[in-house]
C-alpha atoms as one frame of an Amber mdcrd trajectory, in Angstrom:
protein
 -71.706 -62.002  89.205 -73.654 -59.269  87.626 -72.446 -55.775  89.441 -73.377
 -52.536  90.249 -76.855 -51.034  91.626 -79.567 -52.321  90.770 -83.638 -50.691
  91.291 -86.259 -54.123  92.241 -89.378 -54.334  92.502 -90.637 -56.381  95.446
 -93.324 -58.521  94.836 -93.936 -61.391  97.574 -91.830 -62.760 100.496 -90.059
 -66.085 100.288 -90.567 -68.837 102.455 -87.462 -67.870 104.562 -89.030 -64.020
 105.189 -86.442 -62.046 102.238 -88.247 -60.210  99.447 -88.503 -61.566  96.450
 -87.907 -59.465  93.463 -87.067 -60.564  89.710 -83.836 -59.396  87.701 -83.265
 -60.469  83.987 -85.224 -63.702  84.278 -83.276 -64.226  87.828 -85.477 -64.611
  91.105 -83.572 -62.072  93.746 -84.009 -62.338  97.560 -83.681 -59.419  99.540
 -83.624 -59.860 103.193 -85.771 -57.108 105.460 -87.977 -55.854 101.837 -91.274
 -55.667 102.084 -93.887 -56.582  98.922 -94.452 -53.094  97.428 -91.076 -52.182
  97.972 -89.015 -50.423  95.733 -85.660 -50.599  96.442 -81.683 -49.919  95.279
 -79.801 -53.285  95.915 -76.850 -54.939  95.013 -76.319 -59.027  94.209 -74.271
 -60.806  97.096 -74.723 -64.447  95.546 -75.574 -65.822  91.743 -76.591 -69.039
  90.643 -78.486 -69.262  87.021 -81.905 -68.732  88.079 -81.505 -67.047  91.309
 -79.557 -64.537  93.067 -79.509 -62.913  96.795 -78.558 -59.348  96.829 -78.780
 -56.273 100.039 -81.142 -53.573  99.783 -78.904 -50.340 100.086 -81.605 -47.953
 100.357 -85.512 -47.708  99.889 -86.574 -45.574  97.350 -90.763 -46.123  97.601
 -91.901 -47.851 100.392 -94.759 -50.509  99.869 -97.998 -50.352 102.010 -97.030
 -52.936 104.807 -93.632 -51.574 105.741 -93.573 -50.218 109.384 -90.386 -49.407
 112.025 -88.686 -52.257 113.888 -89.484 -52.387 117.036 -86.603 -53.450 118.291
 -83.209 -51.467 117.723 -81.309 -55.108 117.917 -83.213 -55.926 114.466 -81.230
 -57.224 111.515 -78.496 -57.872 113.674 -79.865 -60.552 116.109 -81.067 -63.814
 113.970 -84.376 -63.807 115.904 -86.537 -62.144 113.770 -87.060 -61.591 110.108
 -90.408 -59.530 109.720 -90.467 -56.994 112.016 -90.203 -54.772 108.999 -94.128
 -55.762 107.981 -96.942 -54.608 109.730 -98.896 -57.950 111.143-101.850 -58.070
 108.901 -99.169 -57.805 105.385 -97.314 -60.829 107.644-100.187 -62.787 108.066
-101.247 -62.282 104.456 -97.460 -63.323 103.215 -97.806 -66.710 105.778-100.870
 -67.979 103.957 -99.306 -67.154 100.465 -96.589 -69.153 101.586 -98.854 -71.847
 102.820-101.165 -71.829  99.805 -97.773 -71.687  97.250 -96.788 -74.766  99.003
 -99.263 -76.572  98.353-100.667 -75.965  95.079 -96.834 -76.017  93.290 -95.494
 -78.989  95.794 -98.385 -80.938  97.107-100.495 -80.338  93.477-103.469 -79.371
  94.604-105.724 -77.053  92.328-108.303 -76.425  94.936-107.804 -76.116  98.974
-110.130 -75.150 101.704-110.223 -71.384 102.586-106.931 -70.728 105.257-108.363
 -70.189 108.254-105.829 -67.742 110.207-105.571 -67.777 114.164-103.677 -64.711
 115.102-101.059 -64.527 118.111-100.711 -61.184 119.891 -97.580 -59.498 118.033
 -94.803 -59.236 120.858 -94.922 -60.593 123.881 -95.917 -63.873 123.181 -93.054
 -65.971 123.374 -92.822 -68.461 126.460 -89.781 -70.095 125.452 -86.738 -69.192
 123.992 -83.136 -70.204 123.621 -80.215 -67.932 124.965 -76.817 -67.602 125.063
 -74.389 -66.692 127.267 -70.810 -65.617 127.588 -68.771 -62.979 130.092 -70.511
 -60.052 130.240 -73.371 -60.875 127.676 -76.453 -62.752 127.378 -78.670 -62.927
 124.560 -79.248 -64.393 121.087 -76.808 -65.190 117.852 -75.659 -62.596 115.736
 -77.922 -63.003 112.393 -74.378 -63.539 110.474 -71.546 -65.361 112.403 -71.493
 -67.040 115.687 -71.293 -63.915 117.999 -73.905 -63.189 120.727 -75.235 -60.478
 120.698 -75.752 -59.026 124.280 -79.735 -57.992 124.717 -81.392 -56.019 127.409
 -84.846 -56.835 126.215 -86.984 -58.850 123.495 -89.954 -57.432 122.845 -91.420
 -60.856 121.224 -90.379 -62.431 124.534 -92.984 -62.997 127.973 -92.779 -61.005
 130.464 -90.244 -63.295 132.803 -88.072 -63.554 129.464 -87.535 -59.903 129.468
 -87.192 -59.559 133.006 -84.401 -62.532 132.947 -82.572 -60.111 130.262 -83.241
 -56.875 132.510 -81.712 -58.482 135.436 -78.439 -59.794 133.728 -77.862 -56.366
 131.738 -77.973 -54.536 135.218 -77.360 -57.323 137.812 -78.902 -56.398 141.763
 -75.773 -57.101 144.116 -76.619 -59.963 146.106 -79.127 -61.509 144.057 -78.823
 -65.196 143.043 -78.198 -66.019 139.482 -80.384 -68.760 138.179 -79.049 -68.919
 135.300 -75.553 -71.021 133.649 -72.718 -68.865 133.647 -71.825 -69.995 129.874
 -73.101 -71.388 126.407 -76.533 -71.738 125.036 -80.032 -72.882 126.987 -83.429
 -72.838 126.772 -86.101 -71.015 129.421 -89.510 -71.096 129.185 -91.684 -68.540
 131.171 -95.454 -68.355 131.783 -96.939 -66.633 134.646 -95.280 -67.324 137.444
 -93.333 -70.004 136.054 -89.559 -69.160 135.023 -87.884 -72.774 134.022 -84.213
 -72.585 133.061 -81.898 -75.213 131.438 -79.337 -76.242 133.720 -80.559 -73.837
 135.744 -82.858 -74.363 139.347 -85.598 -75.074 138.548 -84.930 -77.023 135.344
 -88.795 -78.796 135.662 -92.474 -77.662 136.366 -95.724 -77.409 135.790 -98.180
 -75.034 133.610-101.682 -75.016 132.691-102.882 -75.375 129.121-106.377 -75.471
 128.176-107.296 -76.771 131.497-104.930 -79.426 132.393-101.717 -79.211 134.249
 -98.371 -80.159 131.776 -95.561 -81.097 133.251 -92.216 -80.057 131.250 -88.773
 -79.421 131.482 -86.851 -76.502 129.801 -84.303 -79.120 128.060 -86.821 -81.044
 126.531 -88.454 -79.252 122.875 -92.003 -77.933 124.131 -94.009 -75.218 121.814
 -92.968 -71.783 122.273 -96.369 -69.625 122.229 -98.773 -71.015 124.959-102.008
 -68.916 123.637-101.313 -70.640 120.326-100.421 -73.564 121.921-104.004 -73.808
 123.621-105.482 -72.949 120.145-103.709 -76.058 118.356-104.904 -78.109 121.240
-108.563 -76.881 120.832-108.123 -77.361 116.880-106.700 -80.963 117.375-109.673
 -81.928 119.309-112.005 -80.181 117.182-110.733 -82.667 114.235-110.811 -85.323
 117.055-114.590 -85.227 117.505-115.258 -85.970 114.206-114.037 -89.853 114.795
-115.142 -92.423 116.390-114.481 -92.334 120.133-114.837 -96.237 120.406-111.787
 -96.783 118.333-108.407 -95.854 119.371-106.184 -92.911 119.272-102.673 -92.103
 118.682-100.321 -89.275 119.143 -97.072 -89.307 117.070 -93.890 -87.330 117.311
 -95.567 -87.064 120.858 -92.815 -84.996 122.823 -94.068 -84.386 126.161 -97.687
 -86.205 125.211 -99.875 -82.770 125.757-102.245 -83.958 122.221-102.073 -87.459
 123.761-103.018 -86.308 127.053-105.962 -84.732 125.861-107.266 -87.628 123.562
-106.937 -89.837 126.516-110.783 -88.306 127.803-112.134 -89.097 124.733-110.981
 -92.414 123.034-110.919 -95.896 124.255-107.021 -96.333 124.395-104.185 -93.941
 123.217-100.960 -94.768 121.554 -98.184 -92.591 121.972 -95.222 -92.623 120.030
 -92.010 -90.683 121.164 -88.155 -91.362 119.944 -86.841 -89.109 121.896 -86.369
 -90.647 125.738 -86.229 -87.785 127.583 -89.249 -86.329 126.126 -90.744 -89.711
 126.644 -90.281 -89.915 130.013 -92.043 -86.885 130.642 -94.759 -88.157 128.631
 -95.074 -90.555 131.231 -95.276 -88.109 133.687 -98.108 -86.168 132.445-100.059
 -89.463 130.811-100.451 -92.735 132.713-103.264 -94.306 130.894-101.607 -94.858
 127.564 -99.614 -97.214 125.354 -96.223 -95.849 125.442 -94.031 -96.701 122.020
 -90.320 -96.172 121.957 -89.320 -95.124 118.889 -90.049 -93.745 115.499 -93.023
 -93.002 114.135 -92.893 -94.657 110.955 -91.716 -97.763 113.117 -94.590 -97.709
 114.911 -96.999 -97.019 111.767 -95.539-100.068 110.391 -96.426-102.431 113.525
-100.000-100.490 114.333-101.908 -98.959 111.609-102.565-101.622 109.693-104.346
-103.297 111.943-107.148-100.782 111.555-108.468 -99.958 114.895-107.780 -96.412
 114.604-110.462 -93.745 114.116-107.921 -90.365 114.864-104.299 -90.089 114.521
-102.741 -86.464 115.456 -99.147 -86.571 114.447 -96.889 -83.077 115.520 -93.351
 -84.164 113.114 -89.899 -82.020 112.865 -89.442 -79.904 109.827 -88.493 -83.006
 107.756 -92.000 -84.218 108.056 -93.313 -87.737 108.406 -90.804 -89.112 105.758
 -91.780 -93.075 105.624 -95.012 -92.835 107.491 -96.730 -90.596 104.769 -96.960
 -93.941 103.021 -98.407 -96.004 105.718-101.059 -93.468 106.799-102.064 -92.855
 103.489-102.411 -96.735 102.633-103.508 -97.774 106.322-104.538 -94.598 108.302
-107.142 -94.105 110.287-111.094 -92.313 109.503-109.400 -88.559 110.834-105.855
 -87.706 110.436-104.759 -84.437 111.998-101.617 -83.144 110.700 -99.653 -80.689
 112.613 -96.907 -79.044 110.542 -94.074 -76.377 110.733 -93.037 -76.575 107.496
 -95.381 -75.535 104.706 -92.951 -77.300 102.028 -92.960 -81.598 103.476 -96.291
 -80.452 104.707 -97.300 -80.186 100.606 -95.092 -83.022 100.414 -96.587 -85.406
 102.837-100.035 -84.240 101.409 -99.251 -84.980  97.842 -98.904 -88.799  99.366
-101.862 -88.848 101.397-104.324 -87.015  99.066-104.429 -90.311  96.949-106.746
 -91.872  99.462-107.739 -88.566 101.858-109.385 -85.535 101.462-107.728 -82.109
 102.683-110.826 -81.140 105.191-109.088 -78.054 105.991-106.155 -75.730 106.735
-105.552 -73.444 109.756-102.545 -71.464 110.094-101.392 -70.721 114.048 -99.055
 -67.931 114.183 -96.578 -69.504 116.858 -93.998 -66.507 116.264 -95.104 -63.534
 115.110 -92.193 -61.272 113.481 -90.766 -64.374 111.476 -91.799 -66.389 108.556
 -91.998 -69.332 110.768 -95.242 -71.132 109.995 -97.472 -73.556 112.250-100.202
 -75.173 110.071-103.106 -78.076 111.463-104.308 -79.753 108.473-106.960 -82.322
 109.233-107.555 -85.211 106.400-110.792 -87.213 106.237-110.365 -90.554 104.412
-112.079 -91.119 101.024-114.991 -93.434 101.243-113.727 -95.863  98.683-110.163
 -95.903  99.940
């Protein structure tokens, strides 16, 4: 390992928020450096090409660089930009994005990014906590330690309140929430839902229609942005053919499906996962409900051909398998929602032989990370 001190250069930030600096031919990443930065750092890890090292100290500071916010930053593992103003974190997201996709998806030409911002704190509705005597609050950013918070100033309002009230507890008061371990709330408005907790289940309003969800069962974390996707989604929607059906894939608690349901024929609705099927059922009774994978039910559906729009919302590992079968048997519209800007190039690559990229919008779900949230809607090629 090379030692000593050594003065970088920041240039860009990675996909995982560090800096990214160059050393002797080596690529260095430097958590909580801004591009611009100048900096005194030292390596922590080498490989041949790259390296990870610690800024000790800034010595110019590039034009993006602001305060933390919050005095828990760099220690906590919830955030990993707070260092950038929002603008110089919006621009870094659609670098990412557009990196992505022109060294891992190959494309030499995409459709301008269009960007729809998120307010910069306050905006997340759910959130996962932790909990053990005497503390509750998030991971330490290195090691398994929780790190006992009195606020979270990306977190709603109820979030912050729930923190408030356990840091300085009113005698007499219930405690909604499980005395130990981790769990996930979710709070909008007047709603305050809490894993293991009572009340577990309920309902909110997004873009107009009542959701019903429970806090153990994966739901998106930034309701404005939420609403946004759901808007973009059916934006792409319109452009098919409403006589033809519909599906929803990786469907969790069916809110794309439920939407597509007043405007298509029949809706499919694919979900692995029972417990966010069941609530699928819940919120969606006029559907086809499929029990399992995605790329299970590609192969039995698609190539039928009745489709006209498929909206498919995968995990970070993307659609795997089913990249294939859409891209061979998919339907007019294909609307692609993505939180990972790396399988979402990957996927792309796949479906690009026989679809267009229509366009690219980036939804900034969580503000203060690198975490990106992309809808990419594919048209097919006429002579595909």
């Amino acid at each position: 390992m090379m030692t000593g001190t050594f003065t970088l250069d920041v240039e860009s930030i990675a996909s995982d928020g560090s800096g990214v600096a160059h050393l002797d031919g080596m690529t260095v990443f430097l958590e909580r450096t801004a591009p611009g930065d100048r900096v005194a750092a030292r390596l922590t890890e080498t490989h041949r090409k790259w390296a990870r090292g610690v800024a000790l100290r800034v010595e110019e500071a590039g034009p993006g660089r602001v305060p933390p916010v919050c005095p828990a930053y760099g220690v906590c593992g919830g955030c990993s930009l707070q260092h950038l103003d929002y603008e110089h974190q919006i621009a870094a997201k659609v670098r990412i994005l557009s990196d992505a996709l022109t060294r891992i998806g190959g494309f030499t030409a995409l459709p301008v990014i269009q960007v729809t911002r998120s307010p910069a704190w306050g905006c997340r509705n759910r959130m996962q906590l932790h909990r053990r005597p005497g503390a509750l609050g998030l991971r330490r950013r290195r090691g398994g330690e929780v790190i006992a918070l009195a606020d979270c100033p990306v977190a709603d309002g109820g979030i912050r309140r729930l923190l408030a009230a356990a840091r300085a507890p009113v005698p007499g008061t219930a405690d909604p929430l499980p005395h130990h371990g981790r769990f996930t709330v979710y709070s909008r408005g007047d709603t305050l839902l809490v894993e293991g907790g009572d009340p577990a289940r309920g309902e909110i309003t997004l873009a107009g229609k009542t959701v019903i969800l429970d806090a153990g069962v994966f739901f998106q974390s930034n309701a404005l942005m939420q609403e946004a996707l759901i808007r973009g989604v059916m934006a792409a929607a319109a452009q098919a053919d409403p006589a033809r059906a519909a599906a929803d894939l990786y469907a969790g608690a069916g809110v794309f499906a439920l939407f597509l349901a007043g405007r298509f024929s029949r809706v499919f609705l694919a979900e692995e996962n029972p417990a966010a099927l069941a609530l699928a059922r819940e919120n969606l009774a006029d559907a086809d409900f499929y029990a399992g994978t995605a790329e299970a039910w590609a192969k039995t559906n698609l190539p039928k051909g009745g489709f006209g729009f498929v909206a498919a919302d995968p995990p970070r590992t993307g659609l795997r398998g089913a990249a294939n079968i859409l891209a061979e048997a998919g339907p007019a519209v294909f609307a692609y929602v993505s939180c990972d800007p790396a399988t979402l190039a990957r996927d792309a690559r796949i479906l690009h032989h026989h679809y267009a990229l229509a366009s690219l919008t980036l939804y900034d779900f969580y503000p203060q990370t690198a975490h990106i949230e992309t809808l990419a809607v594919f048209t097919r090629n006429h002579h595909a």
